[in-house]
C-alpha positions as CSV (number, residue, x, y, z in Angstrom):
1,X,0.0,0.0,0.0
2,X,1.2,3.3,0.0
3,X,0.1,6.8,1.3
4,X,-3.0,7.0,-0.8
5,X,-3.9,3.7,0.2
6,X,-2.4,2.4,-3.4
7,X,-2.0,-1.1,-3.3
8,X,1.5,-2.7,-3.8
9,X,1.5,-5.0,-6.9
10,X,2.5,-8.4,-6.1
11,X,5.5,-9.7,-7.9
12,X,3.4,-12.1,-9.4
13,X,1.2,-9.5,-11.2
14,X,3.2,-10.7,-14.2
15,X,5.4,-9.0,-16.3
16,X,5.0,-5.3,-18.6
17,X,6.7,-4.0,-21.9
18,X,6.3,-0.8,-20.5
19,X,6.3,1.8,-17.6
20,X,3.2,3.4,-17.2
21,X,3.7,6.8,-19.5
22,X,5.5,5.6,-22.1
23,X,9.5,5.0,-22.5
24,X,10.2,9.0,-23.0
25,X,8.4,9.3,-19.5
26,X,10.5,6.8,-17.3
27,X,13.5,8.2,-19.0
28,X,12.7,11.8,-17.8
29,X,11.9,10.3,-14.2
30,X,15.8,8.5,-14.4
31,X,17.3,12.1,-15.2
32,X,15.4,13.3,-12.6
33,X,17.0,10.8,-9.9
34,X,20.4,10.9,-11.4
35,X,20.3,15.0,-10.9
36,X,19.3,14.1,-7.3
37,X,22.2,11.8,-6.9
38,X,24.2,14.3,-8.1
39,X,22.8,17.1,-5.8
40,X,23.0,14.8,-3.0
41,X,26.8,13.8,-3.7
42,X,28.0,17.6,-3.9
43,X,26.1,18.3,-0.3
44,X,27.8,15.5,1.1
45,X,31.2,16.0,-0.3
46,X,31.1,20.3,0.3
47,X,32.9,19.9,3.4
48,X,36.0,18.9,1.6
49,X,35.9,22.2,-0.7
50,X,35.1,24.7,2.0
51,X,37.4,23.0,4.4
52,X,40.7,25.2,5.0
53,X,38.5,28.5,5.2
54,X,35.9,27.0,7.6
55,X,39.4,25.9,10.2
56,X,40.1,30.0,9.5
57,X,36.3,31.6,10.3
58,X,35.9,29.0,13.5
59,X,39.2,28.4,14.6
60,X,38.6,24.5,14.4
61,X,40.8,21.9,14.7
62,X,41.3,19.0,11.6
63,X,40.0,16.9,14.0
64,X,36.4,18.8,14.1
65,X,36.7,19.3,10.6
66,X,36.9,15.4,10.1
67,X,34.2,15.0,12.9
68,X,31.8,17.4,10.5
69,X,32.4,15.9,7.3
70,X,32.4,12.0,8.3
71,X,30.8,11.7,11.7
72,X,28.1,14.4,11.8
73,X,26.9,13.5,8.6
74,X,27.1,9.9,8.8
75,X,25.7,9.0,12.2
76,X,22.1,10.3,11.5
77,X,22.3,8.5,7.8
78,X,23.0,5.5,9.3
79,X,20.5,5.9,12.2
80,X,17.5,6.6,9.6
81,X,18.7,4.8,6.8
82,X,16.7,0.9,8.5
83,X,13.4,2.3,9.3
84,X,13.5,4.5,6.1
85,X,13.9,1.5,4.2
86,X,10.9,-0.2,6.3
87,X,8.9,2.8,5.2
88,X,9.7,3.1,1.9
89,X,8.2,-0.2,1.0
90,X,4.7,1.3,2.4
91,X,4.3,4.7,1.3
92,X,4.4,6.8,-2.1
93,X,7.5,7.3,-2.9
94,X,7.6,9.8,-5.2
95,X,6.0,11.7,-2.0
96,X,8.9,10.6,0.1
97,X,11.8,11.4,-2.2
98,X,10.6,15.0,-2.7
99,X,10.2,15.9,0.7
100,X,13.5,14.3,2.0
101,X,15.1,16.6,-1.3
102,X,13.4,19.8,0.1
103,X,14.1,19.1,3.8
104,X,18.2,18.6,2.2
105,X,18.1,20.9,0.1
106,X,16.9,23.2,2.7
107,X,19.0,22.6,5.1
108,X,22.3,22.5,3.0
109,X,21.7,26.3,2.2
110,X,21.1,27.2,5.8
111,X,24.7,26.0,6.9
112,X,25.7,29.2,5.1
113,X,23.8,31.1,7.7
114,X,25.8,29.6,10.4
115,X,27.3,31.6,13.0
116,X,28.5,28.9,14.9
117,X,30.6,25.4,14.7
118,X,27.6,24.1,16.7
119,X,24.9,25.0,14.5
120,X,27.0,23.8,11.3
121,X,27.1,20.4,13.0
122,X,23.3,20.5,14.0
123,X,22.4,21.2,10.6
124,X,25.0,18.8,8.9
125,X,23.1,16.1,11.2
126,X,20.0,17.0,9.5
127,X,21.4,16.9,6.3
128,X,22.7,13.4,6.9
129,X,18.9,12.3,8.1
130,X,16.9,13.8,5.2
131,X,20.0,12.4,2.7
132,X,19.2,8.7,4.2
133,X,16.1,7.6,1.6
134,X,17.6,9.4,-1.4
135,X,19.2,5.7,-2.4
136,X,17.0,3.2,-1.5
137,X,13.9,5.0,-2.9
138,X,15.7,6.1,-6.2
139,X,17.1,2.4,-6.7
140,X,13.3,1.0,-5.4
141,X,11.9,3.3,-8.3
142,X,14.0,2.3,-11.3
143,X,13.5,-1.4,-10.5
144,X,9.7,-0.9,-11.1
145,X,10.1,1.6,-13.8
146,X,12.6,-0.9,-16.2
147,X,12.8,-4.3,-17.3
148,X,15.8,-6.6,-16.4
149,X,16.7,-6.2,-20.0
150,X,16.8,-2.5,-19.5
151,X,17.8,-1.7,-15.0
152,X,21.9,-2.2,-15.5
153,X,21.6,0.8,-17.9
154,X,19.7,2.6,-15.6
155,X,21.6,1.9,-12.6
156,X,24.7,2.8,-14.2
157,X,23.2,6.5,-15.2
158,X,21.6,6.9,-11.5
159,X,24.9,5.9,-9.9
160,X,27.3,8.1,-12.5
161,X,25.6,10.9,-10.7
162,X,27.4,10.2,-7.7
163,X,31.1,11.6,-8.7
164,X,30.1,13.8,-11.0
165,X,28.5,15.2,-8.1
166,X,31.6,15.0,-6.2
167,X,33.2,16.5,-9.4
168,X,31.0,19.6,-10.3
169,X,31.3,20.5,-6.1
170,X,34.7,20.4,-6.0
171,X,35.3,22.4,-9.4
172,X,32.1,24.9,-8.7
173,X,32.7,25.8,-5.3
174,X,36.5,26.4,-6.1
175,X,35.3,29.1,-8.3
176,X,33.2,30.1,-5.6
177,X,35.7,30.5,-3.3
178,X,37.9,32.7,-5.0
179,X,35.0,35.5,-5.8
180,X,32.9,34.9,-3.0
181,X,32.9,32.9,0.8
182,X,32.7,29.7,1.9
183,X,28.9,30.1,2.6
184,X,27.9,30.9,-1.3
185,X,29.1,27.3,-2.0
186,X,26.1,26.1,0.5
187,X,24.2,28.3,-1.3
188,X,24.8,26.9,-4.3
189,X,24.8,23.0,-3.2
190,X,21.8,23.4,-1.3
191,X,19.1,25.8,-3.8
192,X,18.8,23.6,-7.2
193,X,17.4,20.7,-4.9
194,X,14.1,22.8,-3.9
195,X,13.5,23.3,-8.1
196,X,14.2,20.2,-8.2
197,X,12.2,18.6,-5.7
198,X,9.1,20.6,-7.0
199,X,9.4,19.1,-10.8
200,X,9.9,15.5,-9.1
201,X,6.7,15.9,-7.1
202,X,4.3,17.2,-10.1
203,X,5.9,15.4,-12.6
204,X,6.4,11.3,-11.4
205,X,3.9,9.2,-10.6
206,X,4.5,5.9,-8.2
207,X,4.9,3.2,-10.3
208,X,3.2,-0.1,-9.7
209,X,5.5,-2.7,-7.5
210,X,6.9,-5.8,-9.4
211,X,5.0,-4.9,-12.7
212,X,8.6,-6.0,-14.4
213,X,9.5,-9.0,-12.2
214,X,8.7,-12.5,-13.6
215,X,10.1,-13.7,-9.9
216,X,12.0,-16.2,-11.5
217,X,15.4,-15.3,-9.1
218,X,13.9,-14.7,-6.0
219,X,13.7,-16.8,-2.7
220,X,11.0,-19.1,-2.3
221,X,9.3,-17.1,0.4
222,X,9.4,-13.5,-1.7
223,X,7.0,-15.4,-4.4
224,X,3.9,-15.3,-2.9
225,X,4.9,-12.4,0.1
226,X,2.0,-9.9,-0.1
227,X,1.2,-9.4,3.6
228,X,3.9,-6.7,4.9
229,X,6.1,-7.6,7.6
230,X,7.2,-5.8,10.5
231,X,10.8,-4.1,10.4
232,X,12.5,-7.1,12.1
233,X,10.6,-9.5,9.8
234,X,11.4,-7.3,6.7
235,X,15.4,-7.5,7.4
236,X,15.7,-11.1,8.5
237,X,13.6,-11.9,5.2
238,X,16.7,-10.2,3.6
239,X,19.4,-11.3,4.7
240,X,17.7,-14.8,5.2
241,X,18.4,-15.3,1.4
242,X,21.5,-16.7,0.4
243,X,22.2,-15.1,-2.5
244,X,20.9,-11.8,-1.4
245,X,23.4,-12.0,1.5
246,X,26.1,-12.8,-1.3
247,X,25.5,-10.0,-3.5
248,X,25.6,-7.6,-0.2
249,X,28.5,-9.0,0.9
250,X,30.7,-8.8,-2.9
251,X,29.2,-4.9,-2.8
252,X,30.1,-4.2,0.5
253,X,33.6,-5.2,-0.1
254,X,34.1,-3.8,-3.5
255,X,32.3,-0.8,-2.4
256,X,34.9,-0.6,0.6
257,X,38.1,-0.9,-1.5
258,X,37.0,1.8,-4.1
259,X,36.5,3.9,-1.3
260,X,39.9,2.9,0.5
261,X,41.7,3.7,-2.6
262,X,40.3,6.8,-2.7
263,X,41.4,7.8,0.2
264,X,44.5,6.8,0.1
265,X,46.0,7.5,-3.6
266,X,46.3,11.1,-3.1
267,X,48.8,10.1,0.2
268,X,50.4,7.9,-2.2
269,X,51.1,10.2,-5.0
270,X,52.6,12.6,-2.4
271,X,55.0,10.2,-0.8
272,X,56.0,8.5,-3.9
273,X,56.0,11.1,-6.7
274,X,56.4,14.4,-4.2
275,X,53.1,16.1,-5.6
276,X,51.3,18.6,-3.5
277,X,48.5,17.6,-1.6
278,X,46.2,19.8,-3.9
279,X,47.8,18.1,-7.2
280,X,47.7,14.9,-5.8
281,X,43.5,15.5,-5.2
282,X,43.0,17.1,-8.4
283,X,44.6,13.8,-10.0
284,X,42.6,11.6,-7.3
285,X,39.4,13.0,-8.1
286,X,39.6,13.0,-12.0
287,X,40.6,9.5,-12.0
288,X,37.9,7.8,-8.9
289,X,35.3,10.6,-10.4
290,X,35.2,10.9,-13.8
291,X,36.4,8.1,-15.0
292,X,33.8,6.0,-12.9
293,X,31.2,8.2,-14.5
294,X,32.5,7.3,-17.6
295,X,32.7,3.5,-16.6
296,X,29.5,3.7,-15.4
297,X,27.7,5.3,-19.0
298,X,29.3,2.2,-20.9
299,X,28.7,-0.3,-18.2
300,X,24.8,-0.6,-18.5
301,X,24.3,-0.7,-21.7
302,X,27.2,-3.1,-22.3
303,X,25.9,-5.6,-19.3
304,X,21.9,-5.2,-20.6
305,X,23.4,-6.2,-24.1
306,X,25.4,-8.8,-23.1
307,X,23.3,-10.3,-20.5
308,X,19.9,-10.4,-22.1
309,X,17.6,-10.1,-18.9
310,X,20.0,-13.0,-17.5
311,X,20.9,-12.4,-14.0
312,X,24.0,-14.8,-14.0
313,X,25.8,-12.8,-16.8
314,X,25.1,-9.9,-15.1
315,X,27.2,-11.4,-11.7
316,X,30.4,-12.2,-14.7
317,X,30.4,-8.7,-15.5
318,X,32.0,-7.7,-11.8
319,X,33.8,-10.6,-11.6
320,X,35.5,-9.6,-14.9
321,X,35.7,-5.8,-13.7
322,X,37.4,-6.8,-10.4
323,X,40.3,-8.8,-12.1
324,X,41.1,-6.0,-14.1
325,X,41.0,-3.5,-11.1
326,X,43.8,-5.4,-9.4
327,X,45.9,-5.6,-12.4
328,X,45.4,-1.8,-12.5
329,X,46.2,-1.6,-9.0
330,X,49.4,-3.3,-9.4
331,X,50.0,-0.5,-12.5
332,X,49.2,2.2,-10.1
333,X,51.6,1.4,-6.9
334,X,54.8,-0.4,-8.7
335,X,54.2,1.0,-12.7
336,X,56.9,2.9,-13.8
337,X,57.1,6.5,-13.1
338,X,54.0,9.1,-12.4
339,X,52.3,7.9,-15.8
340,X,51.8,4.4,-15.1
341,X,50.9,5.3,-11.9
342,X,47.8,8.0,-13.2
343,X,46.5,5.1,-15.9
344,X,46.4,3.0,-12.9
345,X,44.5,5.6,-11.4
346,X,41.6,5.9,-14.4
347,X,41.7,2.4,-15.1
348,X,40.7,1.4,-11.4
349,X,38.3,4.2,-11.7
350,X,36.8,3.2,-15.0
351,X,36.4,-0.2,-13.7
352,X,34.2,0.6,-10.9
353,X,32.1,2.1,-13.4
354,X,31.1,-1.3,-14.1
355,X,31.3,-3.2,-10.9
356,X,29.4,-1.1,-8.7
357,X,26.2,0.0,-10.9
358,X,26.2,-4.3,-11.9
359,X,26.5,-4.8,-7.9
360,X,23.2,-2.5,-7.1
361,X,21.3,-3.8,-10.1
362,X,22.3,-7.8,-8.7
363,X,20.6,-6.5,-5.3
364,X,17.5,-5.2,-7.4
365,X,17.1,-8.2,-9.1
366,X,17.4,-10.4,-6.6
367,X,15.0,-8.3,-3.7
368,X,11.3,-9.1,-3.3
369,X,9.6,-5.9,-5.1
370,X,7.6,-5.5,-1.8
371,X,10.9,-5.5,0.6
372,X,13.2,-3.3,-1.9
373,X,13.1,-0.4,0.0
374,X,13.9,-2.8,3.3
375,X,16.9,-4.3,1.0
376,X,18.8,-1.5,-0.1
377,X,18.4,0.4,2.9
378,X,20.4,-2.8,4.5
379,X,22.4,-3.1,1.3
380,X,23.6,0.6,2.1
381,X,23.9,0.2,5.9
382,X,26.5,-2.5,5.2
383,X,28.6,-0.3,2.5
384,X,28.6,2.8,4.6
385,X,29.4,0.8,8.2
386,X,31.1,-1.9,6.8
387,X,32.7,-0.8,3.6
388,X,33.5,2.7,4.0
389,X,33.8,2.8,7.3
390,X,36.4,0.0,8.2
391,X,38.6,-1.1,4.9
392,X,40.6,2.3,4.7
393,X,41.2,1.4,8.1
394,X,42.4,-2.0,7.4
395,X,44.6,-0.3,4.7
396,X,46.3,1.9,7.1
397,X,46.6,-0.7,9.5
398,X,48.7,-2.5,6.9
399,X,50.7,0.2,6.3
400,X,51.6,1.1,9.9
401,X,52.0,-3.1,10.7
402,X,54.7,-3.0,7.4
403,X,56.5,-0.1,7.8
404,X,59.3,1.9,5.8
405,X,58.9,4.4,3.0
406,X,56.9,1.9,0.4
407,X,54.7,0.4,2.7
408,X,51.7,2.0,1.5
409,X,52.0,0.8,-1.7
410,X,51.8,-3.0,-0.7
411,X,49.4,-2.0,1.5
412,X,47.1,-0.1,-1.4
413,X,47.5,-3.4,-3.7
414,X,46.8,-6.1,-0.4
415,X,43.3,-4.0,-0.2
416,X,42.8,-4.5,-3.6
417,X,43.6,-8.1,-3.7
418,X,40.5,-7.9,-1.2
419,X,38.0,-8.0,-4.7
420,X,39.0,-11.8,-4.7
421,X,36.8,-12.1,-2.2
422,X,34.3,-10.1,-3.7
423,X,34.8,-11.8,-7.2
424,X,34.2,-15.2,-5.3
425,X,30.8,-14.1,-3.8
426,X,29.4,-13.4,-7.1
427,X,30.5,-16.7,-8.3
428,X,28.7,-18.3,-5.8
429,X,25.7,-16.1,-6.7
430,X,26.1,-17.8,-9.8
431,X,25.6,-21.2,-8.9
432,X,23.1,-20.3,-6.7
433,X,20.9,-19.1,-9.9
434,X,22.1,-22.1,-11.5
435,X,20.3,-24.1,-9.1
436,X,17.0,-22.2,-8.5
């Protein structure tokens, strides 16, 4: 059901050829959550932009600034992210998506208002909150809006939005910076997403749920689940499934060593090459941003094409991606010279243009239409606590337990030797599908 007491379309409704509205409609609704991924990417990452000038204005220590950009941001998310997902399987969510983008949107351009560290933090808390069904609704809405034949392509355009985000932030608001103040590049994070969230209200519709799902890869008890569970009963429904818990598990981890090598290549490049901290970001950013967003436009099409609505080519295509990304992880830490070491860069960049769209869409696939909401919001919990959170950890750990002036490069090619593991949990997804 939903807020207007619409009622959730079993999964064994049977199967479309079309969203309702026609294919230029549920193209237009994509852009529309791919520009929100975007807007919700540069409000997340603006921290990192405005960060030296913010120390200046509030006398704050690089420990509060890393407290505002990670913690104060991430402990709300992580907070709402379980029962959003809970809810998001009940209500409209078109309805949900637009107010969670105004309440954002709102409060992104408020932090340049702020007169105090405090208040920044209060509102960056709120920003993290509202940010928290942005994902799960957006990925929850493109699985009943495409076809198998048709969701890695649009996965891969929702999830390109992500560094380009993280791109047009960091170029933008370095513009920003130079001609105006630290709170302008709030400003400008924080007003597109009220336009925005007006267009998305008026102009979507909710889709019906499982309209596209034939049900032919899902656990045994999703087939005939119409009656909603409780939030305890929606999760352990989720991760009761086998190859659910597989897919989470390879994204998690793949997830967690893109996001390790982002955040240490830039150290990397200083210590080995002797860039500047600012060179060695630009470089960073170009190759883990654009080049995924590039990845990510060829991915989908490519993995809809070669997979044919198959879900068990779709789990090759990361396999594939992830042996490639090692190999270019070897290029990047022992290649010869600053060159090797920046095609390294873009080609591990590139590559997760196809490994982390293909992971999402598995998860899609794979998720009761009724529980999707539920699924991603525990997909995301585990990439953001999990992922994220611990595995540049682990690399720096490594690091510290080697020693000496290289150790950071074995330690940046053990992490990625960690996509074995990844690579193996798809595999089993595989045979998994082979058997059902």
């Amino acid at each position: 059901m939903t807020l207007g007491n619409m009622e959730i379309s079993a999964a064994s409704s049977g199967r479309v050829d079309e969203a309702p509205g026609g294919a230029s409609y549920k193209w237009f609704v994509l852009a529309m959550l791919a520009l929100s991924n975007v807007l919700a990417s540069a409000d997340r990452t603006v921290i990192s932009v405005i960060a030296e000038p913010l120390k200046t204005d509030f006398h704050l220590s690089d420990k509060a600034i890393g407290f505002l950009s990670g913690f104060a941001f991430s402990a709300t998310y992580s907070l709402v992210v379980l029962p959003i997902g809970y809810l998001i399987d009940r209500v409209d969510r078109r309805t949900l998506l637009s107010i969670a983008l105004s309440i954002w949107s709102v409060l992104t351009a408020l932090c340049a208002t702020a007169g105090s560290f405090t208040t920044l933090v209060a509102a960056r808390m709120g920003v993290g909150a509202a940010e928290a069904p942005s994902y799960s609704t957006s990925l929850s809405l493109i699985a009943d809006l495409f076809p198998s034949t048709q969701r890695n392509t649009a996965v891969s355009i929702y999830i390109g939005g992500a560094p380009l985000g993280a791109l047009v932030i960091f170029l933008t608001g370095a513009q920003l910076l130079v001609h105006f103040s630290w709170r302008m590049v709030f400003l400008f994070g924080g007003a597109p997403g009220l336009f925005l969230a007006v267009l998305f209200y008026f102009a979507a519709r909710e889709p019906p749920r499982g309209a596209f799902d034939t049900n032919a890869e899902l656990p045994t008890d999703a087939k005939s689940a119409t009656k909603p569970l409780s939030l305890i009963a929606s999760v352990y429904s989720v991760v009761g499934d086998p190859a659910l818990r597989y897919a989470m598990a390879g994204l998690t981890i793949s997830v967690g060593v893109l996001y390790s090598l982002g955040v240490w290549n830039t150290s990397f490049l200083v210590r080995q090459y002797g860039l500047t901290v600012s060179q060695g970001a630009v470089w960073t950013g170009l190759g883990f941003g654009a080049c995924m967003s590039v990845g990510a436009a060829f991915a989908g099409p490519l993995t809809d094409r070669f997979s044919k609505g198959d879900l068990r080519r779709v789990t090759l295509v990361p396999i594939i991606a992830f042996v490639i990304t090692i190999a270019s992880a070897a290029m990047m830490v022992f290649g010869d010279g600053l060159v090797m070491a920046l095609v390294g860069v873009d080609m591990v960049g590139l590559m997760a243009g196809f490994f982390v769209p293909t992971g999402y869409a598995t998860i899609l696939s794979l998720a009761a239409p009724e529980r999707r909401g539920t699924t991603m919001a525990v997909t995301t919990f585990a990439t953001s606590f999990i992922g994220t959170g611990l595995t540049p950890l682990i690399t720096g750990a490594i690091s510290d337990a080697i020693g000496g002036p290289g150790a950071l490069r074995t330690a940046i090619l053990l992490t990625a030797m960690l996509l074995l593991i990844a690579a193996a949990c798809y595999m089993r997804i595989w045979g998994l599908l082979t058997q059902r």
